[in-house]
C-alpha positions in Angstrom: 63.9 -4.0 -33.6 63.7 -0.1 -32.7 62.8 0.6 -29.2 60.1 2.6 -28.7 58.0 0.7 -31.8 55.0 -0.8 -31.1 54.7 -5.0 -32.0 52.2 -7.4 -32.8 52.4 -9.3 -29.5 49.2 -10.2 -27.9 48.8 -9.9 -24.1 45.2 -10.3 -23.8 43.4 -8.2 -26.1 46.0 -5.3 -26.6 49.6 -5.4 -28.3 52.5 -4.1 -26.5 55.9 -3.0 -27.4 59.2 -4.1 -26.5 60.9 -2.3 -23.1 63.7 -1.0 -22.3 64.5 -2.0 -18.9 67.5 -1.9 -16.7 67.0 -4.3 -13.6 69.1 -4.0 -10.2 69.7 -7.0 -7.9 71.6 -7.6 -5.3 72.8 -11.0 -6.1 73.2 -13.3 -9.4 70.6 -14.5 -11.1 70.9 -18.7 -10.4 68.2 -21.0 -10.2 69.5 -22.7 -6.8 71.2 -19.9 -5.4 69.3 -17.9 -2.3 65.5 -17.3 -2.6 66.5 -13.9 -4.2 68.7 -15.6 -6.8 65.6 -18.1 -7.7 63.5 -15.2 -8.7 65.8 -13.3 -10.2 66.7 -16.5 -12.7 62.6 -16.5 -13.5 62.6 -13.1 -14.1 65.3 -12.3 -16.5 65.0 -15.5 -18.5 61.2 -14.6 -18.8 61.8 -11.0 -19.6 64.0 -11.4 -22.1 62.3 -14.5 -24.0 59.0 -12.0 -24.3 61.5 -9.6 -26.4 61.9 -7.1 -23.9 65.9 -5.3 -23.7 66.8 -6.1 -20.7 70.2 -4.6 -19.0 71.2 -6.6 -15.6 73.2 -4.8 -12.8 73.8 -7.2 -9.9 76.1 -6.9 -6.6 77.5 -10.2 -5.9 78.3 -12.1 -3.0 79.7 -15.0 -4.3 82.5 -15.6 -7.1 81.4 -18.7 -7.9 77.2 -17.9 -8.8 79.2 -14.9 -10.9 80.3 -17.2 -13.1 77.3 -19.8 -13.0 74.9 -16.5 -13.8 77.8 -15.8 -17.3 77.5 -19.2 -17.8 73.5 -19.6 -17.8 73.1 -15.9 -19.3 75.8 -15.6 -22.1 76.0 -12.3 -25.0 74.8 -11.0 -26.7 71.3 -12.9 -26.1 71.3 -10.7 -22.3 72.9 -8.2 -21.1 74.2 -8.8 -17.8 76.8 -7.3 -15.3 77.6 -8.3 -12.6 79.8 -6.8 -10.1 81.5 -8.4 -6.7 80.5 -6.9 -3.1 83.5 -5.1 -2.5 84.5 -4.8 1.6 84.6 -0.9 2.8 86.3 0.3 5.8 87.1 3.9 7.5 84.9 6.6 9.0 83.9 7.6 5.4 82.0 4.2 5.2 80.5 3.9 8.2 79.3 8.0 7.9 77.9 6.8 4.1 76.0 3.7 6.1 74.4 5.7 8.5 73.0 8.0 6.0 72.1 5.4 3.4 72.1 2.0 5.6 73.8 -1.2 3.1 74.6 1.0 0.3 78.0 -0.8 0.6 76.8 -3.5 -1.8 77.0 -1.6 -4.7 80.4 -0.5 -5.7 81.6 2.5 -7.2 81.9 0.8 -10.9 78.3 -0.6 -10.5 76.9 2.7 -9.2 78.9 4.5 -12.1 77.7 1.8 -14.9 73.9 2.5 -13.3 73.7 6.2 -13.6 75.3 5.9 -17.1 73.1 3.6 -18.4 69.9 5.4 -16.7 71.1 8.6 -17.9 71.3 7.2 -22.0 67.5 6.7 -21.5 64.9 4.0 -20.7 61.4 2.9 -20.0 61.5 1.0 -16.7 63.9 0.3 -13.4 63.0 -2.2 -11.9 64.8 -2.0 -8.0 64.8 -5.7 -6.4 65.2 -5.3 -2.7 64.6 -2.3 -0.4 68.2 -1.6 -0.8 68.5 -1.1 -4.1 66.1 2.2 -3.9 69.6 4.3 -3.2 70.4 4.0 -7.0 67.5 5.8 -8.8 66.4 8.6 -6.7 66.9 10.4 -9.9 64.3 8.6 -11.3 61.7 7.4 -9.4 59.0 7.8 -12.0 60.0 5.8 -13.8 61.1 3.2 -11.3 59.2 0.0 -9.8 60.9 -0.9 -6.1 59.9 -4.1 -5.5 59.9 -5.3 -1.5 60.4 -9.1 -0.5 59.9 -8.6 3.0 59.8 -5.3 5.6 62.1 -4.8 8.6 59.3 -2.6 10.7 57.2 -6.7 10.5 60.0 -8.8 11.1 61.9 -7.1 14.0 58.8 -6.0 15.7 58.6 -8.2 18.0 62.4 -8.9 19.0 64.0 -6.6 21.2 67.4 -5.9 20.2 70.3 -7.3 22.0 72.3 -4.6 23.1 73.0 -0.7 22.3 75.0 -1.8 18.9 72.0 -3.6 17.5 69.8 -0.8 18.3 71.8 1.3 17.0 71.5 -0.8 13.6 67.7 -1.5 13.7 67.5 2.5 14.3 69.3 2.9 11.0 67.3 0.1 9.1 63.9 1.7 10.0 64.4 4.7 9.1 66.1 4.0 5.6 63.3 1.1 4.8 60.9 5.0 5.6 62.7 6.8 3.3 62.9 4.6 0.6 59.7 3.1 0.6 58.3 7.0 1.0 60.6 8.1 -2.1 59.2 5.9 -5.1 55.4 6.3 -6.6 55.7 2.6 -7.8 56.5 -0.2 -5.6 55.1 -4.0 -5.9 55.0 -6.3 -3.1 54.9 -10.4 -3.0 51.6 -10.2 -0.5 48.5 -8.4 0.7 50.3 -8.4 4.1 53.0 -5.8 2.9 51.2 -4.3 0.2 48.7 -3.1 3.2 52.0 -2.3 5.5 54.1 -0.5 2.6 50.7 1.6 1.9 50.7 2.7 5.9 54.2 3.5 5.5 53.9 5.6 1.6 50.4 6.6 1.6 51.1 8.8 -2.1 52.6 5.8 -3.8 51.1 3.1 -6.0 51.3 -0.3 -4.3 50.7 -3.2 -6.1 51.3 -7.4 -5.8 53.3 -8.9 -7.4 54.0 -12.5 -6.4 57.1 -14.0 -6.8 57.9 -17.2 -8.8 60.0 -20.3 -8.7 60.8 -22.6 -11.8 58.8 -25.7 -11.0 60.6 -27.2 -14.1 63.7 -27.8 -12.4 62.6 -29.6 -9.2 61.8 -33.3 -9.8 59.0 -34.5 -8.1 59.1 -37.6 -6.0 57.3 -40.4 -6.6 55.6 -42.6 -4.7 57.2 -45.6 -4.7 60.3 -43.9 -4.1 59.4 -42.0 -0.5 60.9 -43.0 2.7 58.5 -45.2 4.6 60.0 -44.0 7.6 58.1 -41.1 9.8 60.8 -38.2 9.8 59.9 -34.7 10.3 62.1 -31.9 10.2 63.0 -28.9 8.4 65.7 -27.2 6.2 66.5 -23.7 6.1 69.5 -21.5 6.7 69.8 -20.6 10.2 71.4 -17.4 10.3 68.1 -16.2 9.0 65.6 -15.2 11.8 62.3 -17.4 10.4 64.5 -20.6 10.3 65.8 -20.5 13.1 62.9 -19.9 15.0 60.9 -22.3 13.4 63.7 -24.6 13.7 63.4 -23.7 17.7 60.2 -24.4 17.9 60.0 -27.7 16.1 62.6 -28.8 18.7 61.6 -27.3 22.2 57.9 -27.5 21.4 56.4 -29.6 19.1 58.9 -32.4 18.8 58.5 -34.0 22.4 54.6 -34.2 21.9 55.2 -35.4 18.2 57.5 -37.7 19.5 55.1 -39.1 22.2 52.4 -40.0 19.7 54.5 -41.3 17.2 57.3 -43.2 19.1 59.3 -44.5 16.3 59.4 -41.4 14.2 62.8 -39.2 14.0 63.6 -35.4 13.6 66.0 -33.8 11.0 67.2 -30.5 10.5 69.1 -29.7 7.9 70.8 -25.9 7.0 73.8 -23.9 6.7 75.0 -23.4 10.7 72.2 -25.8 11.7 74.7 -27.7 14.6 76.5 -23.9 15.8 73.3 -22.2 16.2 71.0 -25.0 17.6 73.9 -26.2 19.9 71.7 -26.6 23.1 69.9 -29.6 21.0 72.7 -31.9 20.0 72.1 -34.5 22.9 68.0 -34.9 21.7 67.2 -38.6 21.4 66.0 -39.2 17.6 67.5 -35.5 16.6 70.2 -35.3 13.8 71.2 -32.1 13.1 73.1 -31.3 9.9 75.1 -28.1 8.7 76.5 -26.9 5.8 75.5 -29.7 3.3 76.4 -29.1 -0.4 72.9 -30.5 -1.7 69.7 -30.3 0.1 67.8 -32.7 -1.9 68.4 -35.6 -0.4 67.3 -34.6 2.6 63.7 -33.1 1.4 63.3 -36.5 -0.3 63.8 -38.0 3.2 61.3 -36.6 4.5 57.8 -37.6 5.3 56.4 -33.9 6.8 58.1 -30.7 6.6 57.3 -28.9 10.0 58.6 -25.3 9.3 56.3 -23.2 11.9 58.6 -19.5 11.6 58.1 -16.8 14.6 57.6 -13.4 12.9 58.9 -12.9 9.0 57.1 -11.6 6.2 57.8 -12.4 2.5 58.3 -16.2 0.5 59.8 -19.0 2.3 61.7 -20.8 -0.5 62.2 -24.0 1.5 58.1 -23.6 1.3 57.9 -23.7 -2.4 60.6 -26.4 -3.0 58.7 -28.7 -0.7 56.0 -28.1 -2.9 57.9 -28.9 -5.9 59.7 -32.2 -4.7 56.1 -33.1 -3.2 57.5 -33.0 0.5 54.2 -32.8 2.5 54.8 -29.6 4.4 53.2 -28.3 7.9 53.7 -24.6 8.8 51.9 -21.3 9.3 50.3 -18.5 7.9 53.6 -16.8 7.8 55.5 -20.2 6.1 52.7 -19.8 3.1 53.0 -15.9 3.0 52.2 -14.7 -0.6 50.8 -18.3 -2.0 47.3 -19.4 -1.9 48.0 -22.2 0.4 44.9 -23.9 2.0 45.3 -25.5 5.2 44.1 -29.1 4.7 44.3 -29.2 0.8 47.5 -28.2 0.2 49.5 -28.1 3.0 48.5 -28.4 7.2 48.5 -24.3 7.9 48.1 -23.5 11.5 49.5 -21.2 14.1 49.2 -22.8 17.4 51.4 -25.3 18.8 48.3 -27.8 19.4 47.1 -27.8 15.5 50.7 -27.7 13.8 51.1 -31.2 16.1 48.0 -32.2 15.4 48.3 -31.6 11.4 51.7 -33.2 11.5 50.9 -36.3 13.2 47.9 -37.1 11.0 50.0 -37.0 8.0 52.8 -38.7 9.3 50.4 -41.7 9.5 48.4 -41.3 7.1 50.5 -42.0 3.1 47.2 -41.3 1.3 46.6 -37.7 3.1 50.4 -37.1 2.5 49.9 -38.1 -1.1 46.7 -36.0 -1.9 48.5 -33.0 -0.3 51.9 -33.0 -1.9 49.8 -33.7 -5.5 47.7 -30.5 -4.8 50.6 -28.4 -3.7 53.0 -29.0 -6.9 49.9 -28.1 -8.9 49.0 -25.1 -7.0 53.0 -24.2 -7.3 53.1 -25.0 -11.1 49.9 -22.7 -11.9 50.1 -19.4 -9.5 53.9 -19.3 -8.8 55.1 -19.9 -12.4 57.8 -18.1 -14.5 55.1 -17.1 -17.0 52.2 -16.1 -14.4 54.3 -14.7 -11.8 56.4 -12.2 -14.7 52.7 -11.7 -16.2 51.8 -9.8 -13.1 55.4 -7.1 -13.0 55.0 -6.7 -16.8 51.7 -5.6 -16.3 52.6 -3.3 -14.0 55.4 -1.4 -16.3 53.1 -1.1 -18.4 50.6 0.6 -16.2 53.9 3.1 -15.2 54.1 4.0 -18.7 52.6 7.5 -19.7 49.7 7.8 -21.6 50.0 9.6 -25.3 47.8 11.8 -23.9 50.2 13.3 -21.1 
């Protein structure tokens, strides 16, 4: 099939054409690596099976996802390289990361592979990550720079710890600026950023664009195969700031008062660092703390409530969605449900105050038929607005809105 011919393929009531479309991430495209790789794995296998030509450049952080993503994404059928984060030292580094802040990622073979294949034509970049904005500057009208999350939300209300850090955050602001400034076409997983990103790049075009999760690949928990035990807890990785506050919280503040109501329930936390960062809560009577674990889904199926109440953090919690999909009754915020329609009471206990995230856990906790109704409404909610084919339905309708007109 010739690029640039125009298909039978409906979408609605027009017919569009295959696109040529080189996509940038910044890790591999797995369906249970971070939250970036989930997405990543929906949106390449999606892209490709609606007969677009797609051409994959992702840094790497992990050999062994490199060859899970060849693996999952063979040739010819995609085209995908992938190229290892490569460690940089000297002055000439650390002068390159002041000027453009975690350009490191992307080595010199994957920024020459880029600008080669940019350069031999096509219809649509597609930047994941703010980051990824330092490889098409040549062509950002053609681009779409697609934010998960913005630094000028997440750090603004922690001070930084010392001249080093602020030093850093200086750096990170001002890139996340210039970037999100430099691009007429940027999509963004909620209303929250869209709204922010807009503030920040008043010229460009800022559209949402949620972010899915395969559903497909999470099996749901039945019933009759639940713990009967009330245990709350939560699992995230705790070198990231939302899990680790909400894992904070959940121990110094809503656990004793949990605890006090229902006396012979039991706390869990469960992600990578969990016992070295929340140190100070080893000796808790009824805690267990876990780290580190090479499957977490034993642990969501032990669960009875997921109480994952973040401090500041915009974008998708993942551990959000695949309590959704296992049908782990979940507790949290308006920040733990950002970018899904979540409604507190039907499909999940949404509240921001210490009082009502207590109060919402300890009514499901004993309460099976609440718990049930929830979970049920929150994998079907999941299944319909974050799937593959709704999700990739909302970014291919933005290329398409990028493309130019005959008439210009």
């Amino acid at each position: 099939m010739e690029l640039g011919r125009y298909v039978e393929k409906p979408l609605g009531d027009d017919c569009v054409r295959p696109l040529r479309i080189v996509l940038v991430m910044i890790e591999a495209p797995v369906p249970f690596g971070n939250a970036a790789s989930r997405w990543y794995y929906v949106l390449l296998r999606e892209l490709v099976s609606r007969g677009h030509h797609v051409t994959v450049f992702a840094a790497c952080t992990k050999a062994a996802e490199i060859e899970e993503a060849r693996r999952l994404f063979p040739a010819p059928e995609y085209d995908l390289r992938l190229y290892p984060i490569e460690p940089r030292a000297g002055l000439r580094a650390k002068l390159n990361s002041w000027r453009r802040p975690f350009s490191y990622m992307f080595s010199d073979d994957f920024h020459r592979d880029l600008q080669a294949t940019l350069a031999s034509g096509f219809d649509v970049c597609h930047l994941e990550h703010l980051w990824s904005g330092w490889l098409a500057q040549k062509y950002t009208d053609r681009s779409l720079l697609k934010i998960h999350y913005l630094f000028s939300i997440d750090l603004s209300t922690e001070p930084p710890r010392g001249l080093r850090e602020r030093v850093i955050r200086r750096m990170m602001l001002r890139g996340e600026r210039k970037l999100l400034r430099a691009y007429p076409h940027i999509a963004s997983i909620s209303d929250r950023l869209v709204d922010r990103i807009q503030e920040i790049a008043p010229r460009s075009t800022v559209e949402f664009a949620p972010c899915g999760i395969d559903a497909s690949l999470y099996e749901y928990l039945p019933d009759e195969k639940r713990n009967t035990q009330p245990i709350v807890g939560l699992i995230g990785q705790m070198g990231w700031y939302p899990s680790r506050s909400a894992a904070e919280r959940l121990l110094s503040r809503l656990w004793p008062e949990i605890k006090r109501q229902v006396p012979e329930a039991t706390c869990q936390i469960v992600g990578w660092g969990a016992r070295s960062v929340l140190s100070a809560y080893l000796n808790l009577p009824d805690v267990t703390l876990l780290e580190n674990v090479p499957d977490v889904r034993p642990y969501f199926e032990n669960l009875n409530v997921l109480l994952y109440a973040p401090g500041r953090g915009s974008g998708v919690k993942v551990k959000i969605q695949e309590a959704f999909a296992y049908g782990i009754p979940v507790v949290t915020t308006s920040e733990g449900v950002e970018g899904m329609p979540a409604l507190d009471g039907v499909h999940a206990g949404v509240c921001d105050d210490d009082a009502g995230l207590i109060e919402r856990t300890v009514a499901l906790l004993k309460d099976s038929a609440t718990q049930n109704r929830q979970r049920t409404a929150a994998r079907a909610m999941l299944e319909s607005y974050c799937s593959p084919q709704a999700t990739v339905d909302a970014v291919e309708a933005i290329y398409f809105r990028m493309l130019p007109t005959k008439e210009s």
